[in-house]
Every structure is written in structure tokens, then in C-alpha cells.
C-alpha positions, -999 to 999 in steps of 0.1 A, spaced: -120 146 84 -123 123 114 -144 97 88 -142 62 97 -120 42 76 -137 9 74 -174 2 90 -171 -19 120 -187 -51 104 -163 -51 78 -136 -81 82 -102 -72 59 -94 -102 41 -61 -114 54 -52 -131 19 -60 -130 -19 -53 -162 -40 -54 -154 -79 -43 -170 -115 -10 -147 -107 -5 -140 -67 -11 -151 -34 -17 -119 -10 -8 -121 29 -11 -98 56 24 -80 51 40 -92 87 75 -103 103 61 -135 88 74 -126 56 105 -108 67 127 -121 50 114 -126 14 100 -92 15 137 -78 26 150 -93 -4 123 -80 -24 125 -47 -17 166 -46 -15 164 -60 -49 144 -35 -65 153 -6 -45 157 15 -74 126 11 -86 107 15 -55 124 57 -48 93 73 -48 66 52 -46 56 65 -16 56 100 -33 86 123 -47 101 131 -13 98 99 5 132 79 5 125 46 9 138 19 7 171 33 20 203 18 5 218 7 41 187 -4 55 189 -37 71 168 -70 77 163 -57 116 149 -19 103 128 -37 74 112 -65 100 106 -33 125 87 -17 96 66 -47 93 55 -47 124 41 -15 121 24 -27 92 10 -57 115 -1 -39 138 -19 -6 117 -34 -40 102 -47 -53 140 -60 -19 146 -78 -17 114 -63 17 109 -43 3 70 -40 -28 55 -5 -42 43 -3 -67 19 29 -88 9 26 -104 -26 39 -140 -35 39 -164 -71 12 -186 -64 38 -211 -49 40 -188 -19 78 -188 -24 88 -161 -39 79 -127 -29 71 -103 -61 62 -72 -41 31 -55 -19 1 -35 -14 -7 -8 4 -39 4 16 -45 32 33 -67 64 52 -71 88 23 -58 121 31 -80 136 6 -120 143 16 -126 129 -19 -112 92 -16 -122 69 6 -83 53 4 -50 54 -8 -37 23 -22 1 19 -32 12 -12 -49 49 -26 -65 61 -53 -83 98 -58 -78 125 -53 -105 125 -85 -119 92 -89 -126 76 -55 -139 59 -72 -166 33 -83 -134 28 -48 -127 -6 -39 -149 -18 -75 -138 -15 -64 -101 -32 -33 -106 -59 -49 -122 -62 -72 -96 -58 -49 -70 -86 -23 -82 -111 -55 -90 -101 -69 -54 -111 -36 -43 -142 -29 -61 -153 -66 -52 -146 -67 -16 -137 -40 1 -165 -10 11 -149 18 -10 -162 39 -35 -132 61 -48 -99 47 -45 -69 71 -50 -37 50 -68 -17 84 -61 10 82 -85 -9 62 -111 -43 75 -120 -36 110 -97 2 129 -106 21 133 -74 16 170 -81 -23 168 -86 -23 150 -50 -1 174 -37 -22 205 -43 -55 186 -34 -40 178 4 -26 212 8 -61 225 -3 -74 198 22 -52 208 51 -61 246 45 -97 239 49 -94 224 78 -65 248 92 -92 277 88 -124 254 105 -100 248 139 -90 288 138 
């Protein structure tokens, strides 16, 4: 499953501007009005990742959020995932971010993971839309898994153990 994520000639977009958002490249840029983004609507956010993924954490701090984004920064350098952080259109206000990612599934060419925060979940169906247009429009991907949207957790779940088996029984 050693596909290559994105063809070499491809250049990631490093921002969106629409009627609703303004994306950037999810960095230590944005540090702090992601932090208070994602403390604020930690609640929300348990299990976006998937049912057994605990983040946000309820302690974490500024220092272990802005470490995080550099992660993000540099998978996005390496062209390995692509963070986005997700502003109003006045670029002041975070409203949350978008994830894309590797697809651990043969079938997808990504995973994308997207949130709104608390206080503005009527945005959320507008940034899907956005997101899967943005996606269809720009990027080179054919089938885009929203895992936890269009594909259960549990549906996902038995397609990347099925996945894994495969390939556990083509290395043995």
C-alpha cells in the first residue's frame, strides 16, 4: 500500500478564501487562536479523530497544542498530510480545521477530518461542503473517505483491519 499520496507536480494550496472561511496552513502561526479554538470546544471535538482517540485532552496546554502544530507543519513541508486551520473571513477568529490525510484504506485516496468549534456548529454542513467541493475542484483525488461522516467509525474499522490482514498475509 506504498501508493503515493500526492503526484509530484501537484502544489497543495496553502490557503482557501470563501463567502464563509479563510483556510491556512494549520502552523505555530496560528497557535494561539487555534488553542482557544479547540479548548473551547473540547467536548465536541472527543472523537473526531475516531472513538478511541482522546483528544483534545482536558489539561493540555498552549506549549503541547503549538508542538502539535508543528507536526502538522512539518507532515505539510513533507507533503506527507495537509493541515488546515479555519478563520471568519476577517482572519480573526479561528472557527476550527481540516484535516487531510494518507488513506489507510486501499479504496480512498484520503482521509479528511474537519470541525467547526462549539460556538459555531451551524458552519459545520457549509464547511463540508466546501471542503468536499475544494477537494473535488483542486486536489488530485478520486474517493475521499470523511470517516465519521459518510463512513461509521465501525464500517472504517473493519475495512482497515480487513486492510491490515491482507497485507499481514502478503509480508508472511
Amino acid at each position: 500500500m506504498n501508493k503515493q499520496f500526492i503526484p509530484e507536480s501537484f502544489e497543495p494550496p496553502v490557503n482557501l478564501d470563501t463567502e464563509h472561511f479563510h483556510f491556512r496552513v494549520l502552523d505555530t502561526s496560528v497557535a494561539e487562536p487555534d488553542y482557544e479554538a479547540v479548548m473551547s470546544s473540547q467536548q465536541n471535538l472527543q472523537g473526531i479523530f475516531g472513538p478511541d482517540f482522546d483528544w483534545p485532552k482536558a489539561d493540555m496546554t498552549l506549549d503541547e497544542s503549538r508542538a502539535s502544530l508543528k507536526v502538522h507543519q512539518r507532515e505539510f513541508a513533507a507533503r506527507e498530510a495537509f493541515a488546515y486551520s479555519v478563520f471568519d473571513c476577517s482572519q480573526k477568529r479561528c472557527l476550527g480545521s481540516v484535516y487531510i490525510d494518507p488513506s489507510r484504506s486501499p479504496e480512498y485516496d484520503c482521509e479528511v477530518y474537519l470541525w467547526v468549534r462549539s460556538d459555531s456548529q451551524a458552519l459545520d454542513p457549509v464547511l463540508y461542503k466546501t471542503v468536499q467541493s475544494w477537494l473535488g475542484d483542486h486536489w488530485p483525488f478520486n474517493k475521499v473517505a470523511f470517516v465519521g461522516r459518510t463512513i461509521s467509525w465501525q464500517t472504517w474499522g473493519v475495512e482497515i483491519s480487513s486492510t491490515q490482514s491482507a497485507s499481514t498475509l502478503r509480508e508472511g
